[in-house]
PASEBA-1860 file (N, C-alpha, C; in nm, 3 decimals):
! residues 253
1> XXXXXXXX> 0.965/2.417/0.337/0.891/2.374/0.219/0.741/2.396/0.242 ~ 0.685/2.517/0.226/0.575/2.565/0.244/0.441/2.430/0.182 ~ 0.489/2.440/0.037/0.403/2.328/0.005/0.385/2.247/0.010 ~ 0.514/2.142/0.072/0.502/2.035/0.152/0.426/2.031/0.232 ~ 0.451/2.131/0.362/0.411/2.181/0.473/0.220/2.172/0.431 ~ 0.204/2.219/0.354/0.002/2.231/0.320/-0.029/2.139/0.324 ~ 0.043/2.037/0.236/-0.011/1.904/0.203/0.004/1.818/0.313 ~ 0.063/1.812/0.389/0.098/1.697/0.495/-0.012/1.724/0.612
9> XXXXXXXX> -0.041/1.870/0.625/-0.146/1.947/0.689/-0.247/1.898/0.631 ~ -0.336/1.898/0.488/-0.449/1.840/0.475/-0.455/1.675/0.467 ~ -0.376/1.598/0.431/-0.332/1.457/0.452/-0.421/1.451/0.634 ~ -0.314/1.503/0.721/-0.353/1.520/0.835/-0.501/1.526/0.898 ~ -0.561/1.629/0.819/-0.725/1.697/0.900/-0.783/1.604/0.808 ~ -0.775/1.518/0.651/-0.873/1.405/0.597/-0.813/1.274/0.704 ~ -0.773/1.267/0.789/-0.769/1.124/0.837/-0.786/1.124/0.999 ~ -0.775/1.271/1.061/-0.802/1.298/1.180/-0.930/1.314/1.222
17> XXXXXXXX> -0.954/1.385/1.083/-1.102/1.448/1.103/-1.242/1.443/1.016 ~ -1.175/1.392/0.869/-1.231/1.403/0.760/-1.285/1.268/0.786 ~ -1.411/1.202/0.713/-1.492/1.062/0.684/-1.361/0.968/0.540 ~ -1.261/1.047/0.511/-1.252/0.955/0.341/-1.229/0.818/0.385 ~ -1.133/0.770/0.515/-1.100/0.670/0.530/-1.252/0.554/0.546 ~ -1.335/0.591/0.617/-1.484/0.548/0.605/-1.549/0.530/0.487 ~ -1.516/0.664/0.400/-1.608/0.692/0.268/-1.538/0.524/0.190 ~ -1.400/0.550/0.165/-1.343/0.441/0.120/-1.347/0.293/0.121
25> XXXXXXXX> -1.401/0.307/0.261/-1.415/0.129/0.306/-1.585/0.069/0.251 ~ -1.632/0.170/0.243/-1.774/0.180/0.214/-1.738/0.110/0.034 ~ -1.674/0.195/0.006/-1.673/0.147/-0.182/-1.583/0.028/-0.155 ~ -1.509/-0.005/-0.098/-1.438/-0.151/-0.100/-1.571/-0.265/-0.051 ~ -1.655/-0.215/0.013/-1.743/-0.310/0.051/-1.842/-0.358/-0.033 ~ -1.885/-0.222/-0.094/-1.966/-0.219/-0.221/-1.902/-0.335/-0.307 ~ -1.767/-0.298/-0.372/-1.744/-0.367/-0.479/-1.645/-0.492/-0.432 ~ -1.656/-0.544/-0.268/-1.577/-0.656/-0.217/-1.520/-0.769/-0.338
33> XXXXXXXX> -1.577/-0.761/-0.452/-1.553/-0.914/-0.500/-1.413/-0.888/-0.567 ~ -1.423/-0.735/-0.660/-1.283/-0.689/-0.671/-1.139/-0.716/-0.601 ~ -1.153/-0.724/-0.441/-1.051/-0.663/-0.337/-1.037/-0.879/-0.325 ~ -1.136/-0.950/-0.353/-1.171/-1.085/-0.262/-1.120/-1.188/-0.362 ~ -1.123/-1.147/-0.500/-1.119/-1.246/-0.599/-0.976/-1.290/-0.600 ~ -0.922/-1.423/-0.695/-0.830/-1.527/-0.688/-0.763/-1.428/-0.762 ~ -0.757/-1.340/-0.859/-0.628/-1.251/-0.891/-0.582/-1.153/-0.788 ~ -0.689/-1.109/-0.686/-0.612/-1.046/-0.564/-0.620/-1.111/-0.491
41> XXXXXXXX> -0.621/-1.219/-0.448/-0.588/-1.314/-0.371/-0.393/-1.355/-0.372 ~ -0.365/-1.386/-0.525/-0.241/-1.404/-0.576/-0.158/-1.290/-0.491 ~ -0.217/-1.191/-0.537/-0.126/-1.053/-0.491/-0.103/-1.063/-0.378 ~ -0.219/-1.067/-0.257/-0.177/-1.103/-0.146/-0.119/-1.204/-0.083 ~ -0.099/-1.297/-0.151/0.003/-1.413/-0.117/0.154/-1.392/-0.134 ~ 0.146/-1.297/-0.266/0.273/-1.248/-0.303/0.349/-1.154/-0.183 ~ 0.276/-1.063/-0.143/0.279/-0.925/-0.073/0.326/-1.011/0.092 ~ 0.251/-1.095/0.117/0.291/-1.171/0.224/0.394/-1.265/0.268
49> XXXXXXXX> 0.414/-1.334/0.132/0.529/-1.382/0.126/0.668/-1.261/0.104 ~ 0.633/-1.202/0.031/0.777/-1.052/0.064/0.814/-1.045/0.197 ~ 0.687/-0.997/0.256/0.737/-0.975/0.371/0.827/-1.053/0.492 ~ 0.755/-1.185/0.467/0.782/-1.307/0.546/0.940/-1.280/0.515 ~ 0.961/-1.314/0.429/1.105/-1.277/0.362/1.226/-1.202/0.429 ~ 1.190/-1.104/0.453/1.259/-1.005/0.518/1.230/-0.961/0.677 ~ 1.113/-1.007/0.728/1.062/-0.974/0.856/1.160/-1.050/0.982 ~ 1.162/-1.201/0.963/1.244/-1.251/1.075/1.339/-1.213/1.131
57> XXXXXXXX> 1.386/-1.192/1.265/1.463/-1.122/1.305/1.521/-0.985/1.299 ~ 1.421/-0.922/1.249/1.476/-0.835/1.211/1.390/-0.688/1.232 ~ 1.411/-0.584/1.204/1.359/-0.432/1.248/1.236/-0.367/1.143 ~ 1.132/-0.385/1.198/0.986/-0.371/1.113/0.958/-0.193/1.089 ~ 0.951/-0.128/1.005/0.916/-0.031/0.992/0.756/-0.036/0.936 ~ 0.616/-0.031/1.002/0.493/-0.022/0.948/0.490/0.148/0.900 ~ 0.489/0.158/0.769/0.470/0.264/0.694/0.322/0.303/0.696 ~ 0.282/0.403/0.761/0.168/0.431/0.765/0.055/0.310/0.835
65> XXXXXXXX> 0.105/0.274/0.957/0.052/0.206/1.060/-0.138/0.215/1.033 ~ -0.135/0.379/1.072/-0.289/0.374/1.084/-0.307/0.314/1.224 ~ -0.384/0.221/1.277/-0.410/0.181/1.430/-0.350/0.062/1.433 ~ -0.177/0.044/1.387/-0.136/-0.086/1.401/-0.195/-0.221/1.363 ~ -0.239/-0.183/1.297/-0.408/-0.342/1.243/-0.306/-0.453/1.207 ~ -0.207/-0.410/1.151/-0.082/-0.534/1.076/-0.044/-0.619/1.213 ~ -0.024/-0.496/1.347/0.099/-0.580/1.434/0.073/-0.718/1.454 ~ -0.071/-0.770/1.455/-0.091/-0.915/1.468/0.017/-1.026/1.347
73> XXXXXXXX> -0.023/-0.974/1.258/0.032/-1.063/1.150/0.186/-1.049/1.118 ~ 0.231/-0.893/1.166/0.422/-0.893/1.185/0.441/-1.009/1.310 ~ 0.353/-1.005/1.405/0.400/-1.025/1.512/0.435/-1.207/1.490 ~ 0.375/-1.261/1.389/0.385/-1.408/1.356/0.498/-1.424/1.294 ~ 0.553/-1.327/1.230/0.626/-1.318/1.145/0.812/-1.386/1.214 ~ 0.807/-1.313/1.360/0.916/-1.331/1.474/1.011/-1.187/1.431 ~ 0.953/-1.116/1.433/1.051/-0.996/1.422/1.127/-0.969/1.552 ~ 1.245/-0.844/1.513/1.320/-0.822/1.648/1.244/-0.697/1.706
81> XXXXXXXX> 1.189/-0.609/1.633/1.095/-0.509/1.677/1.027/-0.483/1.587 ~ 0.898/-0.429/1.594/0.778/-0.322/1.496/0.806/-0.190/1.560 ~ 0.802/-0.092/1.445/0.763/0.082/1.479/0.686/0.125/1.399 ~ 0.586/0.205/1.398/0.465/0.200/1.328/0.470/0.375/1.317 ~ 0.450/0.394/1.245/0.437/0.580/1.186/0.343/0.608/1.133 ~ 0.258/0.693/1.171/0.150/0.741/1.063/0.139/0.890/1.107 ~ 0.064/0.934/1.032/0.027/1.109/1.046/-0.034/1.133/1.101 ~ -0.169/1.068/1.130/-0.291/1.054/1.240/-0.263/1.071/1.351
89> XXXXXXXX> -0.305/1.158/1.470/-0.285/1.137/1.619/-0.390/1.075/1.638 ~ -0.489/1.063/1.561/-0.571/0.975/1.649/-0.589/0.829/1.624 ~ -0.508/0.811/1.501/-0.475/0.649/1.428/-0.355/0.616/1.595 ~ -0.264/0.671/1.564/-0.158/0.691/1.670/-0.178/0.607/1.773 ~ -0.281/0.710/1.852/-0.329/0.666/2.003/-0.384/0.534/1.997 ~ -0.470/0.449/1.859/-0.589/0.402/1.913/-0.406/0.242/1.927 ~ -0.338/0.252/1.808/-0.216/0.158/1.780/-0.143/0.138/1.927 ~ -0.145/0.232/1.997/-0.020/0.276/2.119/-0.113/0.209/2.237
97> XXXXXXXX> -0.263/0.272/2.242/-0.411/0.177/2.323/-0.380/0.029/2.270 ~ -0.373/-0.023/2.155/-0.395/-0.147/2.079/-0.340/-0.219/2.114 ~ -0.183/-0.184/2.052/-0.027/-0.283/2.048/0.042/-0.217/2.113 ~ 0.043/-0.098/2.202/0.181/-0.051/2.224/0.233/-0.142/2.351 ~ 0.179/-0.235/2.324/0.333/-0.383/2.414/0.403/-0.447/2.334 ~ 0.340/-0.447/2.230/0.418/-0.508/2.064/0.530/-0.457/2.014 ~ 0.525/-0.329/2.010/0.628/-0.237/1.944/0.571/-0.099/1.983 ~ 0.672/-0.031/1.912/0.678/0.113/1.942/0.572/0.210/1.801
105> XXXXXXXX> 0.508/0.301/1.878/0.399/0.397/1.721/0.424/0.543/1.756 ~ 0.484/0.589/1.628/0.463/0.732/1.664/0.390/0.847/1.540 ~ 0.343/0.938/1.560/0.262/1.080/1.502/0.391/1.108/1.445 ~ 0.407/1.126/1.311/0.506/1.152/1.232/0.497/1.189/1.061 ~ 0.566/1.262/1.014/0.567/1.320/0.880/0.650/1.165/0.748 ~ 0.602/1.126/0.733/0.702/1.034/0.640/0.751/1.093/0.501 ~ 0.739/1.229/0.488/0.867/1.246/0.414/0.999/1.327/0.506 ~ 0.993/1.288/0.666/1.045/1.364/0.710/1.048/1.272/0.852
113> XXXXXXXX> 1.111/1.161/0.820/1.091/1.064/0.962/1.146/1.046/1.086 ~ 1.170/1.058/1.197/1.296/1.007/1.333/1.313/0.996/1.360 ~ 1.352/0.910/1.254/1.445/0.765/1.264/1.565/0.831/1.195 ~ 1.654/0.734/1.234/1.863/0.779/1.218/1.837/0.680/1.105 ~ 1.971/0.703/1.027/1.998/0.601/0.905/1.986/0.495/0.928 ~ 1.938/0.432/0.854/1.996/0.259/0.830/1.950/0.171/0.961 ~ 1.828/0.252/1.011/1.727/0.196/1.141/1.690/0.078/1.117 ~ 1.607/0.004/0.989/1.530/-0.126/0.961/1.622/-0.155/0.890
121> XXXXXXXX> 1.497/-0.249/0.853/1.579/-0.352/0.778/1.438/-0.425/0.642 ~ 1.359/-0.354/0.669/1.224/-0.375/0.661/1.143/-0.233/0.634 ~ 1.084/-0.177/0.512/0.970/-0.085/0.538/0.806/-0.161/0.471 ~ 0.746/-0.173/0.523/0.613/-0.220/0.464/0.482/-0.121/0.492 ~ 0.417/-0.122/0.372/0.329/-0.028/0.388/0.152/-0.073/0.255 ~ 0.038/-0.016/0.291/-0.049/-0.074/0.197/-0.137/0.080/0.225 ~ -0.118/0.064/0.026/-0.184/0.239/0.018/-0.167/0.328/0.062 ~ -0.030/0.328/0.086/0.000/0.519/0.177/0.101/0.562/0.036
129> XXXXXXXX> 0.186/0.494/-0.002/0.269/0.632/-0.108/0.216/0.717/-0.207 ~ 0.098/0.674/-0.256/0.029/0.739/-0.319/-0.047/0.861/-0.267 ~ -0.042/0.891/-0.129/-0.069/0.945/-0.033/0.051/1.109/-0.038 ~ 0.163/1.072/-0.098/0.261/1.109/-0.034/0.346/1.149/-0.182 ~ 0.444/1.301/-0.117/0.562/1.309/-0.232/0.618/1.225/-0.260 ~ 0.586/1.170/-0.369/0.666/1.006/-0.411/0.800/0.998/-0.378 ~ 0.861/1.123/-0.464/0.976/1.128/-0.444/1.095/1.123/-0.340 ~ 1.058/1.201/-0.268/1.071/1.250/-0.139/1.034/1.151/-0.035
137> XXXXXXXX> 0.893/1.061/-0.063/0.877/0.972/0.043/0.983/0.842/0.025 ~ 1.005/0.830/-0.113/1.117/0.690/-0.137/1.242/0.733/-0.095 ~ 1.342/0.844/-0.127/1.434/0.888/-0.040/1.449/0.864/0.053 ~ 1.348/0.906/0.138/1.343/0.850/0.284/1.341/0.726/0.332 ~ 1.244/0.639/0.230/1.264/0.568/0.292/1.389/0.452/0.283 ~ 1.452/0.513/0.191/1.606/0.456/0.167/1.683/0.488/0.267 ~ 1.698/0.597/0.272/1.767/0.702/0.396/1.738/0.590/0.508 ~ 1.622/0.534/0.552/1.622/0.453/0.705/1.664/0.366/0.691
145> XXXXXXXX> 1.650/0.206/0.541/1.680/0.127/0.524/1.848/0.082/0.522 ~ 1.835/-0.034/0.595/1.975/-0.066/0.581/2.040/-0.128/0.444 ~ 2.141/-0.155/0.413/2.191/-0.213/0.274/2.138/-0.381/0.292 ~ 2.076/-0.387/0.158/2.017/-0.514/0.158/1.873/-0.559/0.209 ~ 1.827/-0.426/0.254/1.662/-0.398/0.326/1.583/-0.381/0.253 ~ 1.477/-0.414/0.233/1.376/-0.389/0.161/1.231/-0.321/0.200 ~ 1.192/-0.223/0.104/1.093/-0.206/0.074/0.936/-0.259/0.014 ~ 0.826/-0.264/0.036/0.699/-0.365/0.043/0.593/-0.259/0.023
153> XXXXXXXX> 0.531/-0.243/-0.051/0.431/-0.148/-0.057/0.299/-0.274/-0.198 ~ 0.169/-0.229/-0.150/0.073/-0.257/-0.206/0.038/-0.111/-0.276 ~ 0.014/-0.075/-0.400/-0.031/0.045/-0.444/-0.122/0.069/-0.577 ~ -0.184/0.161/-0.576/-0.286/0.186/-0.689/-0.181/0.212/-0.857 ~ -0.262/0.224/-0.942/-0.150/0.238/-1.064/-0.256/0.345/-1.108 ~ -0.186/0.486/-1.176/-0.244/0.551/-1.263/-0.328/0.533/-1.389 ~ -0.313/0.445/-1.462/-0.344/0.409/-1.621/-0.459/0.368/-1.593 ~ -0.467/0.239/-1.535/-0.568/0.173/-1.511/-0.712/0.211/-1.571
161> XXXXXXXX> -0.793/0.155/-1.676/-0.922/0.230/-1.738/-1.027/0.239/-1.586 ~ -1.013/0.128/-1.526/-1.140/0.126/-1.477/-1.112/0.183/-1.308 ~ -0.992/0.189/-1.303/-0.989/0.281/-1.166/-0.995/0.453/-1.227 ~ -0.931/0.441/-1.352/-0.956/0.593/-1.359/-1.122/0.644/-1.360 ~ -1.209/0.605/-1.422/-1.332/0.570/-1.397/-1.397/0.575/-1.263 ~ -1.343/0.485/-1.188/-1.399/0.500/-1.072/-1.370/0.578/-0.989 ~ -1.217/0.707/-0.989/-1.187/0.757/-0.982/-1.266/0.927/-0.986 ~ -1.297/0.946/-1.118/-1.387/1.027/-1.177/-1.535/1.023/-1.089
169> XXXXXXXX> -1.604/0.894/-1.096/-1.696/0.912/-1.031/-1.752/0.948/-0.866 ~ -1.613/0.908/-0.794/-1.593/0.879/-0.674/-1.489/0.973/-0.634 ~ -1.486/1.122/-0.583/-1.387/1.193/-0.589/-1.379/1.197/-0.406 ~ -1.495/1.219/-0.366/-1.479/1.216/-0.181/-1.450/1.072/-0.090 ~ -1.398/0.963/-0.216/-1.315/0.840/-0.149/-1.197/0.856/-0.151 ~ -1.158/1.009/-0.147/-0.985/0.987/-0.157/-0.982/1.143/-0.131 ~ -0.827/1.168/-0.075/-0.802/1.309/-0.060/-0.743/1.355/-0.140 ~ -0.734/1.475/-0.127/-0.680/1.587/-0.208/-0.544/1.591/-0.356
177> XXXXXXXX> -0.516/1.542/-0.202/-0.368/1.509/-0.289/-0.331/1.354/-0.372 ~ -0.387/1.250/-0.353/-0.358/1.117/-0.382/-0.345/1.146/-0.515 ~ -0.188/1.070/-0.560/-0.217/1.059/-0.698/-0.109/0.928/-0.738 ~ -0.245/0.832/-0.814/-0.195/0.653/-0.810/-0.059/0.688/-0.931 ~ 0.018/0.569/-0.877/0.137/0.586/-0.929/0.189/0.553/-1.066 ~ 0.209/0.598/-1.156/0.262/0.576/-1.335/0.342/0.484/-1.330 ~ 0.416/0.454/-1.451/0.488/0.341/-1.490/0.652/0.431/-1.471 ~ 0.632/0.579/-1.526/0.760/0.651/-1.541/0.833/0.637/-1.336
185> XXXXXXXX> 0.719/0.662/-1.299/0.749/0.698/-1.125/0.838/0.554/-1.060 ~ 0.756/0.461/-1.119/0.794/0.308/-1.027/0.924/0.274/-1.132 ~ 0.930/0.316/-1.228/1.128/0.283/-1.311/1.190/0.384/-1.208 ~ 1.132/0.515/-1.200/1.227/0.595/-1.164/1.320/0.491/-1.002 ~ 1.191/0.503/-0.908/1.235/0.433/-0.819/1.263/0.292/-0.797 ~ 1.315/0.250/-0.912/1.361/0.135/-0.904/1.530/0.103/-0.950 ~ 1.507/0.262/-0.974/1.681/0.292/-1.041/1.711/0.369/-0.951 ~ 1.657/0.429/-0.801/1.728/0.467/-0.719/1.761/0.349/-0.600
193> XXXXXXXX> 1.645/0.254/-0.634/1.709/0.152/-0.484/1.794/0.037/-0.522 ~ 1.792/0.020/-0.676/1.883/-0.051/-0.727/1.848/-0.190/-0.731 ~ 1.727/-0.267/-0.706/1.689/-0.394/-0.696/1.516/-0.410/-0.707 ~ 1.440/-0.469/-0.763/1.331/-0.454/-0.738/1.242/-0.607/-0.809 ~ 1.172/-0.619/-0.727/1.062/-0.787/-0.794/0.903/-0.701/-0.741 ~ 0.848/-0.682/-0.907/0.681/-0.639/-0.850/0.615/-0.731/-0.923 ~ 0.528/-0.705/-0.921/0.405/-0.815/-0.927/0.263/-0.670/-0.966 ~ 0.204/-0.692/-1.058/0.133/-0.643/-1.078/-0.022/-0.721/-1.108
201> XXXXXXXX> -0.124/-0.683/-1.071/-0.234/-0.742/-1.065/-0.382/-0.674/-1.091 ~ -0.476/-0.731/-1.178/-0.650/-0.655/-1.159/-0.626/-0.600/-1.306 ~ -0.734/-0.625/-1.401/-0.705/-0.604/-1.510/-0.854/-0.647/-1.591 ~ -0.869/-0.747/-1.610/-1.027/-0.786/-1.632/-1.071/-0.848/-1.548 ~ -1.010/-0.898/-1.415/-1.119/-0.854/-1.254/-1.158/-0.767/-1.212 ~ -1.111/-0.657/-1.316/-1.211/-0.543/-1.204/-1.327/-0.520/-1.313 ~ -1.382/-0.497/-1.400/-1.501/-0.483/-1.442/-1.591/-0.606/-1.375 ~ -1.540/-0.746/-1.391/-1.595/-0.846/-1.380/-1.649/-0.849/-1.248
209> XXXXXXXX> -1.556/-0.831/-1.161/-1.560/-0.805/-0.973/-1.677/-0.710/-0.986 ~ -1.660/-0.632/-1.020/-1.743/-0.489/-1.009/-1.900/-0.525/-1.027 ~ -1.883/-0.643/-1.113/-2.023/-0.664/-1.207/-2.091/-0.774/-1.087 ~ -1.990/-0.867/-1.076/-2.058/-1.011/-0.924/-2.074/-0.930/-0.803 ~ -2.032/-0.854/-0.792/-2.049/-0.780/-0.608/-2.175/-0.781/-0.618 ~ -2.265/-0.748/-0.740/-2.423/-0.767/-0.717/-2.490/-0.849/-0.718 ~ -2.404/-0.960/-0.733/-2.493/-1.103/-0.764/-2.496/-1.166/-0.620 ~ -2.527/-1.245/-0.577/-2.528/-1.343/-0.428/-2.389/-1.454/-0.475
217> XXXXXXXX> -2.330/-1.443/-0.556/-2.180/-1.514/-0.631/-2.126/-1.486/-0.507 ~ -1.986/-1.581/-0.484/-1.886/-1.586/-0.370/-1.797/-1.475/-0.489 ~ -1.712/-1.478/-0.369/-1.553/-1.405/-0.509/-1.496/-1.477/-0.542 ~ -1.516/-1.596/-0.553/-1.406/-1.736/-0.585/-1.547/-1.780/-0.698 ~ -1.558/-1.727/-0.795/-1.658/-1.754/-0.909/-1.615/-1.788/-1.025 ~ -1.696/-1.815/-1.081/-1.652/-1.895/-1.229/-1.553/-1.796/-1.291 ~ -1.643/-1.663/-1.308/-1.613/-1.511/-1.398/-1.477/-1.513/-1.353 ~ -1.452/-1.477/-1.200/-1.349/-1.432/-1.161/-1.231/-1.524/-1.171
225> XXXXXXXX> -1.212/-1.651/-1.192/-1.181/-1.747/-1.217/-1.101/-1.747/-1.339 ~ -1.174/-1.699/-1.460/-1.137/-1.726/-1.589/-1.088/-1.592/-1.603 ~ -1.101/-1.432/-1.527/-1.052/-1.333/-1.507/-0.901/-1.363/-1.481 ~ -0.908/-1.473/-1.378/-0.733/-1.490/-1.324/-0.655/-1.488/-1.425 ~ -0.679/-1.568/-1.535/-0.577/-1.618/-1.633/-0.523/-1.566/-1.720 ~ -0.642/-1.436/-1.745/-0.548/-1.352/-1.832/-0.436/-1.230/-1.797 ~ -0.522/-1.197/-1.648/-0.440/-1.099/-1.519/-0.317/-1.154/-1.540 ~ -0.262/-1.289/-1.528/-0.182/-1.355/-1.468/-0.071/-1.311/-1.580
233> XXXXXXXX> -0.108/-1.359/-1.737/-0.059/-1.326/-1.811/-0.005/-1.176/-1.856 ~ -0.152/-1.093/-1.844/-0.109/-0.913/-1.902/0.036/-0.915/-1.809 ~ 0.030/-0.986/-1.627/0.082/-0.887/-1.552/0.245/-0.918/-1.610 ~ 0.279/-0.998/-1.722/0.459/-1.050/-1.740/0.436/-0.916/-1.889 ~ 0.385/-0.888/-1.895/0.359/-0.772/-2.105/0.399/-0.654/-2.012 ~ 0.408/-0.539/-2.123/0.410/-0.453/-2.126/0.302/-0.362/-2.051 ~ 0.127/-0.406/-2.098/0.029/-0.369/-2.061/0.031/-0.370/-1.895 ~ 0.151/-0.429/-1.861/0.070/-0.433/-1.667/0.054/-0.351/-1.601
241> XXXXXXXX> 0.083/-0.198/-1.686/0.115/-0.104/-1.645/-0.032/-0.022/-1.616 ~ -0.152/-0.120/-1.708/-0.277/-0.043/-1.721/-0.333/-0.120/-1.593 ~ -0.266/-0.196/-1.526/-0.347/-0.269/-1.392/-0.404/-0.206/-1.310 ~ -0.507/-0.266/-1.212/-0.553/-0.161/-1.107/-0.401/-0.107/-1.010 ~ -0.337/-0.230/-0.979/-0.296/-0.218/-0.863/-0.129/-0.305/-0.840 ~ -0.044/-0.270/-0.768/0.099/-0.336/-0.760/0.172/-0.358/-0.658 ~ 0.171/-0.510/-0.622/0.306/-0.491/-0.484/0.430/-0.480/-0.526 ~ 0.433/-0.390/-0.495/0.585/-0.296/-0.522/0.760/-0.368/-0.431
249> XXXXX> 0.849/-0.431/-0.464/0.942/-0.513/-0.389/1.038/-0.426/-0.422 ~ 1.111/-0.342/-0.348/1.243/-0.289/-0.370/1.332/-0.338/-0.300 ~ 1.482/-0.350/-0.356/1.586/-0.361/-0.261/1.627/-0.279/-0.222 ~ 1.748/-0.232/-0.126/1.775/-0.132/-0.138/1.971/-0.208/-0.169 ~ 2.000/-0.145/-0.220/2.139/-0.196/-0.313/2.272/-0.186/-0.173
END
């Protein structure tokens, strides 16, 4: 698959070699109140509690590890092992330097992983499928999961007004290939794993966030506050689909 093959290659040289992962953290810092506020706060309580869920005892797949940064917080969790995958050799090394007494990390293709069937029991991952042949990367990661295993992903949403926006303006915070995920993509894969609880979130926190990151305001602010309530609401409508962002819960059937 030649064109696979390109893409997994430039994926590769933007995170080995390229600044985006830097460029990126730079605009999360900029606009911190976005990433900090009580409607993503929710999300991450949600996203954490998933995991908790499924982690005990049981076989951790870190989807796109990066330098193992999670293993602390699996490691509370009481798992039976962590394995950590990313594309990076040099994310790789720093995880294997980091944690490799924790669990096991390896330099690997994730639409193309190896691992044998029905390895975890567990895949968790934050901001990599969008990274990745959707298609092809959810296959897989069914293909490892055991029956009754679940999938955990934090991810960007296509629609979204104000990420598309920021999107537009901000093209060297992201690579080549990233493309945030539609409403058609996340049904599709939710009718191949056969089970799914998401949570969708960021909606009129992100203009608002966007707007306090300049003020000396905490992210726990009035604005962002009265932002929660309607997030909370769009995210049960139809509209949740225009959200920034989604923890994604699959089963696998």
């Amino acid at each position: 698959m030649p064109e696979l093959d390109e893409r997994v290659a430039r994926e590769k040289a933007a995170h080995d070699e390229g600044s985006v992962r830097e460029d990126s953290r730079r605009l999360h810092d900029r606009f911190y109140h976005v990433f900090r506020c009580p409607n993503s706060k929710w999300a991450e309580r949600y996203f954490d509690a998933s995991v908790v869920k499924y982690a005990k005892d049981r076989d951790i797949l870190d989807y796109g590890c990066h330098g193992g940064w999670a293993t602390p917080r699996y490691l509370e969790m009481g798992p039976r092992s962590i394995t950590g995958l990313d594309i990076s050799e040099t994310a790789i090394a720093l995880a294997n330097e980091q944690f490799g007494q924790f669990g096991k990390f390896y330099v690997g293709d994730a639409h193309r992983m190896p691992f044998a069937d029905e390895s975890f029991d567990l895949a968790a991952g934050r901001g990599i499928l969008h990274h990745l042949d959707l298609n092809l990367a959810l296959k897989e990661i069914q293909r490892v999961l055991r029956p009754g295993g679940a999938a955990i992903f934090i991810e960007p949403l296509a629609d979204n007004p104000g990420a598309k926006l920021l999107r537009a303006l901000t093209p060297k915070f992201r690579t080549q290939d990233e493309k945030a995920l539609s409403r058609a993509s996340i049904l599709w894969a939710d009718s191949l794993f056969g089970g799914s609880s998401h949570l969708f979130y960021n909606l009129a926190s992100v203009p608002a966030g966007m707007l306090t990151s300049f003020t000396p305001l905490s992210p726990d602010n009035f604005l962002l506050r009265l932002t929660d309530i309607p997030d909370r609401m769009i995210a049960q409508t139809p509209l949740k689909y225009w959200m920034r962002n989604v923890v994604l819960v699959w089963l696998k059937a």
